[in-house]
ZAMARGU-4260 file (C-alpha; in steps of 0.2 Angstrom, whole numbers, plus 5000, padded with zeros to 4 digits):
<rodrens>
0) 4740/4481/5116 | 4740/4463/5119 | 4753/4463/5131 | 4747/4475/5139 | 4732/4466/5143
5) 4740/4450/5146 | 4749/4457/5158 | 4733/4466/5165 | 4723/4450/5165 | 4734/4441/5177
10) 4723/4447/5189 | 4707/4454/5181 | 4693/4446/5188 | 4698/4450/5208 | 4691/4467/5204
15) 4683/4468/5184 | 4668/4461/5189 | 4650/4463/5177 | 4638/4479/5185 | 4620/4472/5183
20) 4614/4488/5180 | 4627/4490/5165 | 4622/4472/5160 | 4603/4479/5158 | 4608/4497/5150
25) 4618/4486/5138 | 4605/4472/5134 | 4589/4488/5133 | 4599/4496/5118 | 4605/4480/5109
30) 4589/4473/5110 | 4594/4456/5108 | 4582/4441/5102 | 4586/4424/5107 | 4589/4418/5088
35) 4602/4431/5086 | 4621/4431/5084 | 4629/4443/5092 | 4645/4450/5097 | 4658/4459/5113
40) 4672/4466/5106 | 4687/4469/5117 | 4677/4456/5129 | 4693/4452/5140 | 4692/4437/5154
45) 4672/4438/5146 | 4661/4445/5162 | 4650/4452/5152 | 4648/4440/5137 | 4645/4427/5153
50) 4631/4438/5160 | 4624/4440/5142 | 4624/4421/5138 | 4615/4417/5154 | 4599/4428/5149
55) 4600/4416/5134 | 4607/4428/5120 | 4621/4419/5109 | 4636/4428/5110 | 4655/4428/5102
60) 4668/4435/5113 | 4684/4442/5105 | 4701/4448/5112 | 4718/4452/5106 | 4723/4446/5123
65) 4729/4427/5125 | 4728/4428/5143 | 4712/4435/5144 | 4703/4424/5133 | 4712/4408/5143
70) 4703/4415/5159 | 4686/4417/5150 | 4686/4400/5143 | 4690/4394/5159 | 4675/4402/5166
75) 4663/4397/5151 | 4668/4383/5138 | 4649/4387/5130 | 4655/4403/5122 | 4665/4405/5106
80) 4680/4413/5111 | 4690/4422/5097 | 4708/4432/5099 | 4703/4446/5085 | 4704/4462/5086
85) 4690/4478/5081 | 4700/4481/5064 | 4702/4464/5061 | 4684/4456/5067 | 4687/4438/5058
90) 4669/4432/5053 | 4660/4432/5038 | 4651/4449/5030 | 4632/4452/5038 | 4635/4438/5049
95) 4631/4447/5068 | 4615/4455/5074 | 4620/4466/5085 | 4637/4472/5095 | 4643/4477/5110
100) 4658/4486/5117 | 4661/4491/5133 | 4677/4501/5137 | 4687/4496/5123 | 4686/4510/5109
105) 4702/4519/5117 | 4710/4504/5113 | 4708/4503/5096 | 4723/4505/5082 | 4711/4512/5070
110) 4695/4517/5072 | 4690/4520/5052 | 4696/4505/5051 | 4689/4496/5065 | 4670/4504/5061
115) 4673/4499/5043 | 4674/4480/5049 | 4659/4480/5061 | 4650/4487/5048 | 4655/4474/5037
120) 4648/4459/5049 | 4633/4469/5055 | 4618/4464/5047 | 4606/4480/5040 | 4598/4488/5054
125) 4611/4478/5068 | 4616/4489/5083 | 4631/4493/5088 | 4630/4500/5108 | 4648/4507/5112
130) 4650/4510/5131 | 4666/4524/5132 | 4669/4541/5139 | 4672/4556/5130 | 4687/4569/5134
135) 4673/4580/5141 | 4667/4569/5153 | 4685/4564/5160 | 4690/4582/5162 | 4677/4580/5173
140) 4685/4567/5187 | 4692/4573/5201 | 4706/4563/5199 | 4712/4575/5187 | 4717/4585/5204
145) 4730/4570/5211 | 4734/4561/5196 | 4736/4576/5180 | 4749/4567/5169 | 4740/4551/5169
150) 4723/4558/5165 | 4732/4569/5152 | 4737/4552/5145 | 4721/4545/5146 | 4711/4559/5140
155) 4722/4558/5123 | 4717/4542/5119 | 4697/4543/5119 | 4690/4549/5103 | 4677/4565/5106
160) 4657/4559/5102 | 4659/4572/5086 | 4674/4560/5081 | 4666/4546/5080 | 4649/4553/5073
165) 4660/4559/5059 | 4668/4544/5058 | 4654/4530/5059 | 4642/4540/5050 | 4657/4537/5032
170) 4657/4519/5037 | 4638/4516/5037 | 4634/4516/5052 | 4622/4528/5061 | 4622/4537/5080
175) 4605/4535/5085 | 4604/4538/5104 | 4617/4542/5118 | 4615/4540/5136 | 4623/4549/5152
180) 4632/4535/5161 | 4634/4542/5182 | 4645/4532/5194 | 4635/4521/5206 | 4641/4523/5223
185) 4638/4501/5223 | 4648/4498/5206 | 4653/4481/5203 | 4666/4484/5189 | 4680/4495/5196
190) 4687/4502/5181 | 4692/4519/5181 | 4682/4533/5188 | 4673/4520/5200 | 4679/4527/5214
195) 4671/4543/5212 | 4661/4542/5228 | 4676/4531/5238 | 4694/4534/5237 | 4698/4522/5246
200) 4696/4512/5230 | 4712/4519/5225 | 4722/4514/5237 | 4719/4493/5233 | 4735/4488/5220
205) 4724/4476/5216 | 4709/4491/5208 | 4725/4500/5202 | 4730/4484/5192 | 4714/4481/5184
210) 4714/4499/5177 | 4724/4500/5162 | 4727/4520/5164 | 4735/4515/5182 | 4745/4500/5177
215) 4752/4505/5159 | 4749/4525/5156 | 4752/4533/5171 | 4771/4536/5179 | 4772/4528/5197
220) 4782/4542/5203 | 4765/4551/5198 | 4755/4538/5207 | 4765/4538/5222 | 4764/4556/5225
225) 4747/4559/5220 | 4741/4545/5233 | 4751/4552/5246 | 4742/4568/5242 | 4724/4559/5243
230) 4727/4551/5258 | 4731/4568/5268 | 4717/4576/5260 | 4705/4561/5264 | 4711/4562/5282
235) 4711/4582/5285 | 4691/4582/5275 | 4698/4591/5260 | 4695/4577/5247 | 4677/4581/5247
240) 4679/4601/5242 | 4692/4592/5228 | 4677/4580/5222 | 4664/4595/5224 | 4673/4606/5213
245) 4671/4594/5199 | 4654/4592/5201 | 4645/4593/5183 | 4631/4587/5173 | 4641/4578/5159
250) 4639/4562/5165 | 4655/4550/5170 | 4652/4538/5153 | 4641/4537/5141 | 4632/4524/5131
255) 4632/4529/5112 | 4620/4517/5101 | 4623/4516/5084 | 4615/4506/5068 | 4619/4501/5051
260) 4611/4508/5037 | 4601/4502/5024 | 4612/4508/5010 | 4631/4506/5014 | 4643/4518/5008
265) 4653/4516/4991 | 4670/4518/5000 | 4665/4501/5010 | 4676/4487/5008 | 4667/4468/5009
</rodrens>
């Protein structure tokens, strides 16, 4: 995973930019105070740690990516910058208020063992707000029409919301809102589904390379012929019957809010 995203940070920021509106929907369900200590996992070149810091909440940033993290200290030397991983968080038991992770879950090795270890540095009653998308939802994308393999690929790697209700719920740690996540046609932060109302998007190697299913899952032969595909169906008018058919209510990504119980589970390790 690190050199993955080493490689994928060479160039991250061009288009991996904070969304304001994510920024607010993340900061409403942490709900942050300014004397807390808080946390961004899987923070990468740190745009969102940034934009949480400048409303004045203290926060750590950690990464397994070395390049990443060289980027984000470049862009803040304020913020304590740590490469770490979600199994292996590095700080002391009940030390953090709240978390965040946007867009990183799929990445990790071991969830069990990543929730165990947030729950570990949560304080009692800390949030956790985990911003992902479920298999449902990406069934969903009409990318699955142009690009099958690689959302195939994709698909396997996110963990179901019963998944990880199942599994936070043995770690001490308690789902306690979701929220439906849909593309904004003005979305900062290209990551995946963001072109959902513009295709076009797709066509910009440098978008492509800032979406780790593009640059590392998918097969370029795929990527190839599926562009060719998208670009005579955008130019004939038969893209938009594509994006029509996948039309639902799921939501493209979802916000799942989570806290730590009172009473932690005897399996816990501390």
């Amino acid at each position: 995973m690190e050199a993955k995203y080493d490689k994928i940070g060479v160039n991250y920021n061009v288009t991996r930019k904070a969304d304001p509106l994510l920024v607010a929907t993340f900061l409403k369900h942490l709900r942050p105070t300014l004397e807390g200590h808080y946390l961004d996992i899987g923070c990468g070149t740190g745009n969102y740690t940034i934009e949480f810091q400048k409303e004045g909440y203290q926060f750590i940033g950690i990464d397994p990516s070395h390049a990443m993290l060289e980027k984000a200290r470049l862009k803040n030397k304020n913020i304590d910058w740590k490469k770490a991983t979600a199994e292996s968080i590095q700080l002391a038991n009940s030390s953090i208020d709240g978390i965040v992770g946007c867009l990183t879950i799929h990445h990790w090795t071991d969830l069990n063992k990543a929730f165990h270890e947030i729950c570990r540095v949560l304080k009692v009653n800390g949030r956790i707000v985990i911003f992902t998308s479920t298999p449902e939802q990406m069934k969903g994308y009409w990318l699955n029409h142009y690009f099958p393999r690689m959302l195939d690929d994709a698909i396997a790697q996110m963990p179901s919301l019963s998944q990880m209700e199942n599994i936070v719920k043995k770690c001490g740690i308690e789902i306690i809102e979701t929220e439906k996540y849909f593309i904004q046609p003005n979305l900062q932060d290209k990551f995946l589904y963001s072109g959902k109302h513009n295709p076009e998007y797709y066509f910009d190697d440098q978008i492509r390379n800032g979406i780790s299913s593009f640059s590392s899952l998918a097969n370029q032969m795929e990527v190839k012929m599926g562009l060719s595909k998208l670009r005579a169906d955008i130019d004939n008018g038969e893209v938009f019957k594509i994006m029509e058919s996948y039309e639902n209510d799921e939501g493209d990504y979802l916000c799942i809010v989570g806290k730590k119980s009172i009473i932690k589970p005897s399996s816990q390790k501390v």
